[in-house]
Predicted model as a PDB file, atoms N, CA, C, CB and O in Angstrom, pLDDT in the B-factor column:
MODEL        1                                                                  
ATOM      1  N   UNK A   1       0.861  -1.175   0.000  1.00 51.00           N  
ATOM      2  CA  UNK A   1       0.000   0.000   0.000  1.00 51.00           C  
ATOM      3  C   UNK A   1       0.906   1.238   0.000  1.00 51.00           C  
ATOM      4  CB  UNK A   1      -0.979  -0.002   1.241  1.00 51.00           C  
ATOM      5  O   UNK A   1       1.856   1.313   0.780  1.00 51.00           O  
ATOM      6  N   UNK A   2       0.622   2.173  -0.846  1.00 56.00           N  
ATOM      7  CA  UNK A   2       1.650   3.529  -1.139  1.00 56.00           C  
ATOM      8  C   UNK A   2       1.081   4.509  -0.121  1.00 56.00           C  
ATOM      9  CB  UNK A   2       1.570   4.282  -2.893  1.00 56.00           C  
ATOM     10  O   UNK A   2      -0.014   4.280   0.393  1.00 56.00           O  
ATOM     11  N   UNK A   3       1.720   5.489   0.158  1.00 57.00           N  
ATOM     12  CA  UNK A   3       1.296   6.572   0.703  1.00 57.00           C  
ATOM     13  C   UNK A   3       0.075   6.721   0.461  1.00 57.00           C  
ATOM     14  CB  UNK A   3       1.915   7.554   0.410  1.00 57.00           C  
ATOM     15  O   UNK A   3      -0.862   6.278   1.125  1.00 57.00           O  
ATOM     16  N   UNK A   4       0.017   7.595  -0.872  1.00 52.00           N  
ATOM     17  CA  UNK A   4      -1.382   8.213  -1.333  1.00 52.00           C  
ATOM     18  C   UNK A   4      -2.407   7.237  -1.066  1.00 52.00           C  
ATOM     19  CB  UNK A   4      -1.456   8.598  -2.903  1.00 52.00           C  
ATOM     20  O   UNK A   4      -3.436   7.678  -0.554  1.00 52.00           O  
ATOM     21  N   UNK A   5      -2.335   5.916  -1.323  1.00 56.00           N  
ATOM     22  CA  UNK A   5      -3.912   5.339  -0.815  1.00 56.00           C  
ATOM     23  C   UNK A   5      -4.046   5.390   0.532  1.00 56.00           C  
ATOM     24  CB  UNK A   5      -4.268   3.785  -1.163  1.00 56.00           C  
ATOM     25  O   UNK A   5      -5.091   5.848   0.994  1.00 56.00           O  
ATOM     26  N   UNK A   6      -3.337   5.075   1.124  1.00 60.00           N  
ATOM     27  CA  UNK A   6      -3.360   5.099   2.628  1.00 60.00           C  
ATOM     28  C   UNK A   6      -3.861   6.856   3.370  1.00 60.00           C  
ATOM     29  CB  UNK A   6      -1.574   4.591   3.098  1.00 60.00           C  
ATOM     30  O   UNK A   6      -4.585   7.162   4.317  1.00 60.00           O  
ATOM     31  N   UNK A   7      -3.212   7.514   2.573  1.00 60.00           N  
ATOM     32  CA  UNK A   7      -4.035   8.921   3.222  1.00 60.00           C  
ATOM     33  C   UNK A   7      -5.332   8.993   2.346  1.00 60.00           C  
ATOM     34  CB  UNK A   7      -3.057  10.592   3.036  1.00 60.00           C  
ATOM     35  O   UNK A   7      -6.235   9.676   2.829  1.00 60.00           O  
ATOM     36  N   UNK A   8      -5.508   8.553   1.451  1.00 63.00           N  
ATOM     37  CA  UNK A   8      -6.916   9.012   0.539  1.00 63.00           C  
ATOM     38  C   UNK A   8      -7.630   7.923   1.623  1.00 63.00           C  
ATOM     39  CB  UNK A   8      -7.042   8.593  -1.649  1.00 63.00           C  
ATOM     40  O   UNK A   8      -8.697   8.439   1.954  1.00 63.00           O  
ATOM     41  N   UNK A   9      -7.500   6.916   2.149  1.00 66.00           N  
ATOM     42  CA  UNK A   9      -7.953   6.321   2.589  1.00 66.00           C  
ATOM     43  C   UNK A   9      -8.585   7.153   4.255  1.00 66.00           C  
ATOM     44  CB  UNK A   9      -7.077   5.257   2.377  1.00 66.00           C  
ATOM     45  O   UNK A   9      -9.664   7.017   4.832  1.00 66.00           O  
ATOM     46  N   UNK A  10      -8.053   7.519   4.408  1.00 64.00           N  
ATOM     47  CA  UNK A  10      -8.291   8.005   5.792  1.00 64.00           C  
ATOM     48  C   UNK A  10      -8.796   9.687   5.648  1.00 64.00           C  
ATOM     49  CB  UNK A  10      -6.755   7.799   6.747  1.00 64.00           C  
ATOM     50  O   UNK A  10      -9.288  10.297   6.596  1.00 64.00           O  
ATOM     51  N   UNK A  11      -8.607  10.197   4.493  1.00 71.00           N  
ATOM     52  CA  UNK A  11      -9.069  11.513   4.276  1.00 71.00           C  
ATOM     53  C   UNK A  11     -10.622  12.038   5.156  1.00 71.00           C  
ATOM     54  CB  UNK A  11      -9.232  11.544   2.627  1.00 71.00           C  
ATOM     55  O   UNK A  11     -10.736  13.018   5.893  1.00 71.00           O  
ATOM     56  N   UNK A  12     -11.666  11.051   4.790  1.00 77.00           N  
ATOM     57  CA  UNK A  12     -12.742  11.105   5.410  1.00 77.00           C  
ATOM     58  C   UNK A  12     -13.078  11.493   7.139  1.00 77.00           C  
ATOM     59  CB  UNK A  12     -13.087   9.965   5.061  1.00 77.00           C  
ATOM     60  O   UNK A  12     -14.000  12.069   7.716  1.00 77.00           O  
ATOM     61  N   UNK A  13     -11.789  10.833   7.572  1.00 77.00           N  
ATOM     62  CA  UNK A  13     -11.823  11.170   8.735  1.00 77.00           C  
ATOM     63  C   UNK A  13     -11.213  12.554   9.431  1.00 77.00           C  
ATOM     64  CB  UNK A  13     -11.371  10.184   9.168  1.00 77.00           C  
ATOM     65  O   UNK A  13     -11.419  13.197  10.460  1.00 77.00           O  
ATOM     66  N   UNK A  14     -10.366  12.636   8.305  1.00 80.00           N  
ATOM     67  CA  UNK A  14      -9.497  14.232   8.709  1.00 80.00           C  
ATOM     68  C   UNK A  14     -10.647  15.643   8.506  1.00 80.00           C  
ATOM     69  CB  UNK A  14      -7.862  14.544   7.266  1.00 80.00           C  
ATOM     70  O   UNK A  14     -10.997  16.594   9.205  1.00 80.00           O  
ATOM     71  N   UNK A  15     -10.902  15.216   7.382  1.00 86.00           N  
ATOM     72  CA  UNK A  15     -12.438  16.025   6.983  1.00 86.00           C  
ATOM     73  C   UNK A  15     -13.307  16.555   8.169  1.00 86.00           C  
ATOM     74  CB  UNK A  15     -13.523  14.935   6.179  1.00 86.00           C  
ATOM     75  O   UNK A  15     -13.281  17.675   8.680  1.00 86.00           O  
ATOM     76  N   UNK A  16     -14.178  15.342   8.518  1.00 88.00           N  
ATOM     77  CA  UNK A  16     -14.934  15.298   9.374  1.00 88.00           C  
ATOM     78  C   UNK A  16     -13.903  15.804  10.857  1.00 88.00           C  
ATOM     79  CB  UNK A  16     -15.630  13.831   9.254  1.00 88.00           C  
ATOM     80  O   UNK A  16     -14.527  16.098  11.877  1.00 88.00           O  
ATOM     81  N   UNK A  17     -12.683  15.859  10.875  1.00 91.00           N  
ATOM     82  CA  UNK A  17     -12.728  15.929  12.684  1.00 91.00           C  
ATOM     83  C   UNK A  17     -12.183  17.444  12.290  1.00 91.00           C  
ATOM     84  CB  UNK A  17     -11.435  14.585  13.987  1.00 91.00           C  
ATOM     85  O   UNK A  17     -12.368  18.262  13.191  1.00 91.00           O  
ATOM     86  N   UNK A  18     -11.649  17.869  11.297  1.00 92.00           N  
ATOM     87  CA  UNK A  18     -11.473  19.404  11.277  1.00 92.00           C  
ATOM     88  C   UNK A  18     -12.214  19.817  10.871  1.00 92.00           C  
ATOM     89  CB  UNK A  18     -10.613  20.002  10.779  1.00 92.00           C  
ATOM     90  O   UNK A  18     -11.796  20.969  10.993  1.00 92.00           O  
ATOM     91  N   UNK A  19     -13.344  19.957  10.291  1.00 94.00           N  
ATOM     92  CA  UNK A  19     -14.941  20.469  10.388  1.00 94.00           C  
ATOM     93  C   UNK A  19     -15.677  20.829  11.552  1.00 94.00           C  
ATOM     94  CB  UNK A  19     -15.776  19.524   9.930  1.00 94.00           C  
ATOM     95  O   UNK A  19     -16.368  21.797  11.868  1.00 94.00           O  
ATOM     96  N   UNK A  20     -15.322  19.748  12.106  1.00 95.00           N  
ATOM     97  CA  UNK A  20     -16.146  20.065  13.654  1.00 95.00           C  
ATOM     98  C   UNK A  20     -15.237  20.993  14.563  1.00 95.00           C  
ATOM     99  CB  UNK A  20     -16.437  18.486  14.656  1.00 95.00           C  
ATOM    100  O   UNK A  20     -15.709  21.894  15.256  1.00 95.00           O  
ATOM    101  N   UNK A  21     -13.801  20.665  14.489  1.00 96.00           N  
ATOM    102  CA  UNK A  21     -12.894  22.083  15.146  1.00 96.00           C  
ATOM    103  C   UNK A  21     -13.228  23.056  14.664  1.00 96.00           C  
ATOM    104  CB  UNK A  21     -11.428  22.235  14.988  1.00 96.00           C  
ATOM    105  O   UNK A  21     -13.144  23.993  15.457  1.00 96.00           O  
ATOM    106  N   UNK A  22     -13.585  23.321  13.711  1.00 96.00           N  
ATOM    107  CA  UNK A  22     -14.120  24.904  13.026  1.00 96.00           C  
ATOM    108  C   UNK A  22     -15.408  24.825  13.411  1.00 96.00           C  
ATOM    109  CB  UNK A  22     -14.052  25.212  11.216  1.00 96.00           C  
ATOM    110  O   UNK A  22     -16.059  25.864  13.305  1.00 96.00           O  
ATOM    111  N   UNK A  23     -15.870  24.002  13.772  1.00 96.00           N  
ATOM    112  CA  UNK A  23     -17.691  24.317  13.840  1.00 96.00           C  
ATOM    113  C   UNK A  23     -17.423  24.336  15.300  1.00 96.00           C  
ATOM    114  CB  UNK A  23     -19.137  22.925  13.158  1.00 96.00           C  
ATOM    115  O   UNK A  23     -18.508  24.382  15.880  1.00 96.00           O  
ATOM    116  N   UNK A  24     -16.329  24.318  16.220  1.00 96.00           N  
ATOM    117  CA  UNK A  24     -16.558  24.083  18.010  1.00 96.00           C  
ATOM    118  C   UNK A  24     -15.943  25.838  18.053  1.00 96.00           C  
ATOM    119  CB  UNK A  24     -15.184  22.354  19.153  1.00 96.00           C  
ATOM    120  O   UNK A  24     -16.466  26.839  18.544  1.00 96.00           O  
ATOM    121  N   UNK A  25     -14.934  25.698  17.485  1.00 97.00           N  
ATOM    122  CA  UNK A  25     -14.143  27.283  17.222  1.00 97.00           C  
ATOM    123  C   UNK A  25     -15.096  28.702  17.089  1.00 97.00           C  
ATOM    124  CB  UNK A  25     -13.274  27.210  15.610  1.00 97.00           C  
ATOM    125  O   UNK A  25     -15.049  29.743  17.745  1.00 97.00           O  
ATOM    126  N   UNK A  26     -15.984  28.287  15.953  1.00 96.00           N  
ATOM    127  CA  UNK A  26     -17.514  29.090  15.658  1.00 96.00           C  
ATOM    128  C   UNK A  26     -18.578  29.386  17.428  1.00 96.00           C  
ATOM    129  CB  UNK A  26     -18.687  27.625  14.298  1.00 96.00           C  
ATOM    130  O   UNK A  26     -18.828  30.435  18.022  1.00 96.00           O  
ATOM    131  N   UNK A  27     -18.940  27.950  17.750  1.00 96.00           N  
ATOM    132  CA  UNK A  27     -19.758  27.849  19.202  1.00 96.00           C  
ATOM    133  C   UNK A  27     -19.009  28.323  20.267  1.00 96.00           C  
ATOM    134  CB  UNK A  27     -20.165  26.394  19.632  1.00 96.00           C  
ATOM    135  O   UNK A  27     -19.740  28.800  21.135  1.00 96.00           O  
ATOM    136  N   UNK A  28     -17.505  28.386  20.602  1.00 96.00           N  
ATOM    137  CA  UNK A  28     -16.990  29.005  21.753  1.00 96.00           C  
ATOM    138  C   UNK A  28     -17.131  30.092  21.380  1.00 96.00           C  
ATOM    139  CB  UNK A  28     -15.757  28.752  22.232  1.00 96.00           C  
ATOM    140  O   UNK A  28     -17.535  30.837  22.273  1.00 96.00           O  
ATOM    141  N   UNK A  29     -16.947  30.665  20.211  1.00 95.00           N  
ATOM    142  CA  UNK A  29     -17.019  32.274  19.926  1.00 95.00           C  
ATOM    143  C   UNK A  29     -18.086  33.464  20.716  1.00 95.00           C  
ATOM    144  CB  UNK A  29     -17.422  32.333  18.388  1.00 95.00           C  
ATOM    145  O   UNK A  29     -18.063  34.429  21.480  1.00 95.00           O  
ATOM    146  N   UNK A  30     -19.204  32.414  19.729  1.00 94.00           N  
ATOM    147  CA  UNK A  30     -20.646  32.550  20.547  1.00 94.00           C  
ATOM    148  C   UNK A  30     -20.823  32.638  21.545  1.00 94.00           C  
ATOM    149  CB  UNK A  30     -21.407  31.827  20.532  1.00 94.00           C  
ATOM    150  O   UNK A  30     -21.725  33.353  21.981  1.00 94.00           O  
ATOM    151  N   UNK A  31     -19.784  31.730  22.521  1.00 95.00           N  
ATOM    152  CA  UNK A  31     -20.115  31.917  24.121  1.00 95.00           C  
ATOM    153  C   UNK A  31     -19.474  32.576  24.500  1.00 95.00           C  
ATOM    154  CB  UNK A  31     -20.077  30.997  25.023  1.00 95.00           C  
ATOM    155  O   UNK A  31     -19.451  32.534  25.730  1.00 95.00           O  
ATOM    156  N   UNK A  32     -18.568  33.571  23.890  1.00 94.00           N  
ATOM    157  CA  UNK A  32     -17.368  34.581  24.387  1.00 94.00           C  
ATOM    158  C   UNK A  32     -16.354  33.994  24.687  1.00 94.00           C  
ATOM    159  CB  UNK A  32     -17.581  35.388  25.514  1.00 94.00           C  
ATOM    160  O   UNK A  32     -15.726  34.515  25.609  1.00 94.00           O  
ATOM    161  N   UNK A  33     -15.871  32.945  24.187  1.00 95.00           N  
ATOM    162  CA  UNK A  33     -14.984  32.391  24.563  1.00 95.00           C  
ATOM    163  C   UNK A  33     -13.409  31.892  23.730  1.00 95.00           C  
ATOM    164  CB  UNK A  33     -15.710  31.570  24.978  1.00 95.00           C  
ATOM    165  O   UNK A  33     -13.390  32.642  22.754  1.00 95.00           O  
ATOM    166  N   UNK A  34     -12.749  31.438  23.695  1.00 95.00           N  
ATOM    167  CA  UNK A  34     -11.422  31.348  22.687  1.00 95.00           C  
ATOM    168  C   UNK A  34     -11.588  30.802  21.793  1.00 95.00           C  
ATOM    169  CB  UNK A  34     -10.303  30.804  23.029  1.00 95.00           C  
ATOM    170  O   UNK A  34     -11.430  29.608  22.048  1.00 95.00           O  
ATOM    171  N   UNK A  35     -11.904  30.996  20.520  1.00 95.00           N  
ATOM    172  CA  UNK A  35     -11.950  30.036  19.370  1.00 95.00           C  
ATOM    173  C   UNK A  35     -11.019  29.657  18.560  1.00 95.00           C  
ATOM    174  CB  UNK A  35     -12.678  30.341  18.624  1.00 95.00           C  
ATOM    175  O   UNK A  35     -11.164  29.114  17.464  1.00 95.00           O  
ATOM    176  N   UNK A  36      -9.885  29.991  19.189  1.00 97.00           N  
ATOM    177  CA  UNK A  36      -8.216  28.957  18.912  1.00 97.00           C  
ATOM    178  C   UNK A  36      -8.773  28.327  19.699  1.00 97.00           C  
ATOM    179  CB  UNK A  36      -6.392  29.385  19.276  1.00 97.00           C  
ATOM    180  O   UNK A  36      -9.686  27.519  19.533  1.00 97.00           O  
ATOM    181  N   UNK A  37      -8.100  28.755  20.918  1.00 97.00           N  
ATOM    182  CA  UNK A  37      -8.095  27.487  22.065  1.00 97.00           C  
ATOM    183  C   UNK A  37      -9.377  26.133  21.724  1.00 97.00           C  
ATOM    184  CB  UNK A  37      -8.555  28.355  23.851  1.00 97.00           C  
ATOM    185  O   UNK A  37      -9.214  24.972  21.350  1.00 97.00           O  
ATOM    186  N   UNK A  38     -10.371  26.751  21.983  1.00 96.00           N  
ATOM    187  CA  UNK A  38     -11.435  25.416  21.463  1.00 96.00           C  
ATOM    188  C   UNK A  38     -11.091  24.637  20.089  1.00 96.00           C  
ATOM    189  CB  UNK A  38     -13.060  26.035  21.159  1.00 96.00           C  
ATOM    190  O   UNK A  38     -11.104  23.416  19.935  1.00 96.00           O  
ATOM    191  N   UNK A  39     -10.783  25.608  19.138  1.00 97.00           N  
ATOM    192  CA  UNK A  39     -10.101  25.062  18.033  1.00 97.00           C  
ATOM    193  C   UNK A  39      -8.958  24.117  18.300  1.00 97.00           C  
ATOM    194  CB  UNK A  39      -9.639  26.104  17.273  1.00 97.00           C  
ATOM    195  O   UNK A  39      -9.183  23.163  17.555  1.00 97.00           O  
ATOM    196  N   UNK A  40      -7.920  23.895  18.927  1.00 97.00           N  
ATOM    197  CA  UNK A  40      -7.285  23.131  18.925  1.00 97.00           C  
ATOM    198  C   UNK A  40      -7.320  22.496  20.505  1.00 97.00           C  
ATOM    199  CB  UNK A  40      -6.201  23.625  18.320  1.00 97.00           C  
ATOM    200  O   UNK A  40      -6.299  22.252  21.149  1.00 97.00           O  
ATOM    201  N   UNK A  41      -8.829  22.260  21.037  1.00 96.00           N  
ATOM    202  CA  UNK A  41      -8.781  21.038  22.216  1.00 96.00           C  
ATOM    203  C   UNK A  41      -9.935  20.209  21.420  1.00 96.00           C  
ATOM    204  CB  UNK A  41      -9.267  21.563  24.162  1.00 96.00           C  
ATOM    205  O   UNK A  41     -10.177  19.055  21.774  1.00 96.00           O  
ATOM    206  N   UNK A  42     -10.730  20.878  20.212  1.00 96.00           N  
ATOM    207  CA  UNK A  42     -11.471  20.034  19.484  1.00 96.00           C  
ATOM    208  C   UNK A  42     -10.352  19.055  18.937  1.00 96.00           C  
ATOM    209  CB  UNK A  42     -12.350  20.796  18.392  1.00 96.00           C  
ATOM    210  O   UNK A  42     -10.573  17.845  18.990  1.00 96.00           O  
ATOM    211  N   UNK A  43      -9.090  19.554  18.382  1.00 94.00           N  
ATOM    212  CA  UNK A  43      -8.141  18.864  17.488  1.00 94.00           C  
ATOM    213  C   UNK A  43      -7.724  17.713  18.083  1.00 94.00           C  
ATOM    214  CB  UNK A  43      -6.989  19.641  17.126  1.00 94.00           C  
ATOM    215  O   UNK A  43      -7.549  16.636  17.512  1.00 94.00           O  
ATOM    216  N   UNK A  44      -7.560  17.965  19.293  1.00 95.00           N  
ATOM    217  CA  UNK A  44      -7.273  17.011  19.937  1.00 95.00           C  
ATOM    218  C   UNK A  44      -8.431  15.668  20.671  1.00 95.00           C  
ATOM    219  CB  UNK A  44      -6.580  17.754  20.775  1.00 95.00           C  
ATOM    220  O   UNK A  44      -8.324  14.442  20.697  1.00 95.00           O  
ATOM    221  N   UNK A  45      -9.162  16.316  21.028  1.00 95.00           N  
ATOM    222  CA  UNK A  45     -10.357  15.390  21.759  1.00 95.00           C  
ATOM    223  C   UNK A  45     -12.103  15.189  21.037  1.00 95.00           C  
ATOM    224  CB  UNK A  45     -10.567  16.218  23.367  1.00 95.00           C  
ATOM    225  O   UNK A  45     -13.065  14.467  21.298  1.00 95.00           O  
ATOM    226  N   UNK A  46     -11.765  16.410  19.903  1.00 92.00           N  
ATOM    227  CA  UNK A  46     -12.832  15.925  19.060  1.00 92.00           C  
ATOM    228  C   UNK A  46     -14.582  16.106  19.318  1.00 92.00           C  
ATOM    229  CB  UNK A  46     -12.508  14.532  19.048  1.00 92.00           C  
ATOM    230  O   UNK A  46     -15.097  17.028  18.686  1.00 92.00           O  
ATOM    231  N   UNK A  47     -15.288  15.460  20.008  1.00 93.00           N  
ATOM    232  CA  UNK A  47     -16.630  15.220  20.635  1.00 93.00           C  
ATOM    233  C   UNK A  47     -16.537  15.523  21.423  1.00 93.00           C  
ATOM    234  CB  UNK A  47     -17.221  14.269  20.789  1.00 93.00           C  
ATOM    235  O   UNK A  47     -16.932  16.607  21.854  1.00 93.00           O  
ATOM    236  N   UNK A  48     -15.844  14.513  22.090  1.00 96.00           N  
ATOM    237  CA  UNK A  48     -15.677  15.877  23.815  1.00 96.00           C  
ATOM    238  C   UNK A  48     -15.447  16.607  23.779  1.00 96.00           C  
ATOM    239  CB  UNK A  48     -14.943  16.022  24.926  1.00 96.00           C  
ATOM    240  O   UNK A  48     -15.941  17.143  24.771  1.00 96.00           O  
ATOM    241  N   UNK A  49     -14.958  17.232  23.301  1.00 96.00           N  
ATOM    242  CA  UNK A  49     -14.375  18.852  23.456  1.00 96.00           C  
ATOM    243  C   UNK A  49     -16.046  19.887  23.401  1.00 96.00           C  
ATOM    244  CB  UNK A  49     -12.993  19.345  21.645  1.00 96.00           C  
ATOM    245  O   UNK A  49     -16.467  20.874  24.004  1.00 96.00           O  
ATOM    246  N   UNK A  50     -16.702  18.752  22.071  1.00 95.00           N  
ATOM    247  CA  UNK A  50     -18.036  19.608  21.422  1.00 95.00           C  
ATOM    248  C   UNK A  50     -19.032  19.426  22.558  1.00 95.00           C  
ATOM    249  CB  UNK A  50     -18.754  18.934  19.800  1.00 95.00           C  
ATOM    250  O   UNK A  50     -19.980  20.187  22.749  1.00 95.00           O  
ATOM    251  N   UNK A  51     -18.791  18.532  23.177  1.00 96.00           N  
ATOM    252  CA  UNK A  51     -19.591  18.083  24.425  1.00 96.00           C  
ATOM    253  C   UNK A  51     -19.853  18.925  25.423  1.00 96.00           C  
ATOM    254  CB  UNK A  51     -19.029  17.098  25.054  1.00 96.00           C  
ATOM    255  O   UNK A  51     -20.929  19.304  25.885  1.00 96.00           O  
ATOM    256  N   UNK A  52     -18.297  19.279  25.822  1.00 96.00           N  
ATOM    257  CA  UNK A  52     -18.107  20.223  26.907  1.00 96.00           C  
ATOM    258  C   UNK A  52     -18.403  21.664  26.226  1.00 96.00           C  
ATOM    259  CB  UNK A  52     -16.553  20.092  27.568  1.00 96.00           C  
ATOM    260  O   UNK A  52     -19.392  22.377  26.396  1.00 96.00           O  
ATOM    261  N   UNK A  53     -17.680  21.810  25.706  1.00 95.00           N  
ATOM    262  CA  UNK A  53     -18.567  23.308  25.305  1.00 95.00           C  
ATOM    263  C   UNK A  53     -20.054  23.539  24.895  1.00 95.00           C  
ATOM    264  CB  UNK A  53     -17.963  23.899  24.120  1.00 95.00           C  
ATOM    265  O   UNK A  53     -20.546  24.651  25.087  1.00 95.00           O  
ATOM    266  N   UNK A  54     -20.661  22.713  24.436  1.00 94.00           N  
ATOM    267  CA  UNK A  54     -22.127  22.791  24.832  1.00 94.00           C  
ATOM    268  C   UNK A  54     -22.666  22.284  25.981  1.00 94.00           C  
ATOM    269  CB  UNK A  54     -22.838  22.253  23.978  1.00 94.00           C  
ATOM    270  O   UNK A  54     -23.873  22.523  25.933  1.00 94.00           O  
ATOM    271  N   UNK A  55     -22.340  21.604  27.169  1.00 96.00           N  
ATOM    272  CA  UNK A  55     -22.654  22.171  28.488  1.00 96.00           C  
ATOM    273  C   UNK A  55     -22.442  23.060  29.083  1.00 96.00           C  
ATOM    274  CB  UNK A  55     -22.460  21.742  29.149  1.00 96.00           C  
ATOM    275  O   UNK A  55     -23.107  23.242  30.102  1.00 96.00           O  
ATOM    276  N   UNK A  56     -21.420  24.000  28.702  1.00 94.00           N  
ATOM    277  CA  UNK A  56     -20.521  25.280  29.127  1.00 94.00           C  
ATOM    278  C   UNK A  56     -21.321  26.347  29.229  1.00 94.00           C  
ATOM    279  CB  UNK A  56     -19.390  25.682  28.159  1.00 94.00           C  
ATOM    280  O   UNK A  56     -21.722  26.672  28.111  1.00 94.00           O  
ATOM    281  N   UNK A  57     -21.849  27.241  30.343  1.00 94.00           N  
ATOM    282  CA  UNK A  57     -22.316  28.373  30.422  1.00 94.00           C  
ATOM    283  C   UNK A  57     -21.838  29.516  29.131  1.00 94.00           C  
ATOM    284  CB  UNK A  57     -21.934  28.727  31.790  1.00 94.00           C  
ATOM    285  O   UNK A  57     -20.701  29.589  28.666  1.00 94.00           O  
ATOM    286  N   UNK A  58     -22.775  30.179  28.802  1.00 92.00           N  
ATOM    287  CA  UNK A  58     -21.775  31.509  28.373  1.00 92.00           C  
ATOM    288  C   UNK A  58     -20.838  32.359  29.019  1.00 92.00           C  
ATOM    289  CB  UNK A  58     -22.428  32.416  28.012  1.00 92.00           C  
ATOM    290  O   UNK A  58     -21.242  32.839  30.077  1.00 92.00           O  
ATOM    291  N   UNK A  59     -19.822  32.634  28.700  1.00 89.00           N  
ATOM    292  CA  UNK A  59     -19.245  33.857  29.412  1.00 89.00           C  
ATOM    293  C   UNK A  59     -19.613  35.355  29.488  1.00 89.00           C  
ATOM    294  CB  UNK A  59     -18.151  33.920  29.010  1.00 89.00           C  
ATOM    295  O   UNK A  59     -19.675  36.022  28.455  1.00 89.00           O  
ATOM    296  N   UNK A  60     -19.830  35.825  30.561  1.00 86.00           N  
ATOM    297  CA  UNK A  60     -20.663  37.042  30.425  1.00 86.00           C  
ATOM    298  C   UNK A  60     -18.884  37.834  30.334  1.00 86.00           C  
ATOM    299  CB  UNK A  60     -22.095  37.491  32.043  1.00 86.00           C  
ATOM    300  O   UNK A  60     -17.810  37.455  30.802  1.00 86.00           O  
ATOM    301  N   UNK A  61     -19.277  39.065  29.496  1.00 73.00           N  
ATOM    302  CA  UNK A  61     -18.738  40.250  29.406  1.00 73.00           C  
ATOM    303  C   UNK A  61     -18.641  41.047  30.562  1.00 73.00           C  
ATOM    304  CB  UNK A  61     -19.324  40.861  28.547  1.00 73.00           C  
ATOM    305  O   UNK A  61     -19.490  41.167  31.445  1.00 73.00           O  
ATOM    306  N   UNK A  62     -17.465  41.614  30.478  1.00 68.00           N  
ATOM    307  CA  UNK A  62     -17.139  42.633  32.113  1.00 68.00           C  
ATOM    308  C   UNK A  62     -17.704  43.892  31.878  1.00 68.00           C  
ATOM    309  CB  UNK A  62     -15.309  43.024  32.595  1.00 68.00           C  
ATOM    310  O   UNK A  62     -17.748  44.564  30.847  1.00 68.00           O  
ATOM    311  N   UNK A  63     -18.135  44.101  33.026  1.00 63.00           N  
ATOM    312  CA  UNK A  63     -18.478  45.447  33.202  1.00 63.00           C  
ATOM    313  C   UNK A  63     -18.064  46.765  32.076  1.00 63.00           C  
ATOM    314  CB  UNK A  63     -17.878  45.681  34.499  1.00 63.00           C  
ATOM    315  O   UNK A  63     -18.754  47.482  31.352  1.00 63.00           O  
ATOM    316  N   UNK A  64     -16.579  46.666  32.341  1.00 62.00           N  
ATOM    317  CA  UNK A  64     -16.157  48.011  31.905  1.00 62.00           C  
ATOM    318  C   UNK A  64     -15.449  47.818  30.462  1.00 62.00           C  
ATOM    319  CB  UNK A  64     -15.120  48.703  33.041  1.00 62.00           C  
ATOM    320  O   UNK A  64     -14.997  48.793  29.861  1.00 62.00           O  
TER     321      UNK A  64                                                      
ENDMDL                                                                          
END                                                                             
């Protein structure tokens, strides 16, 4: 098996799990929150990550 099939092979999955880092990156935003940082703890943990940030309160804005 060569390179290229072996990554075309697995492409589907790279797709799908950096889609959802951009789509968790987007939802922390929303909650006032880091959308690197969520961006790359999605990269790493994926669902959970999407998990926890949709149980996650919003962050309220400071006062001043």
């Amino acid at each position: 098996m060569d390179q290229l099939s072996r990554f075309a092979g697995g492409a589907p999955w790279f797709v799908g799990w950096g889609t959802l880092a951009l789509i968790n990156a987007a939802l922390a935003q929303g909650k006032n929150r880091s959308g690197l940082l969520w961006f790359l703890l999605s990269l790493l943990f994926g669902p959970f990550a999407t998990l926890l940030l949709v149980l996650l309160p919003k962050v309220r804005g400071s006062l001043f």
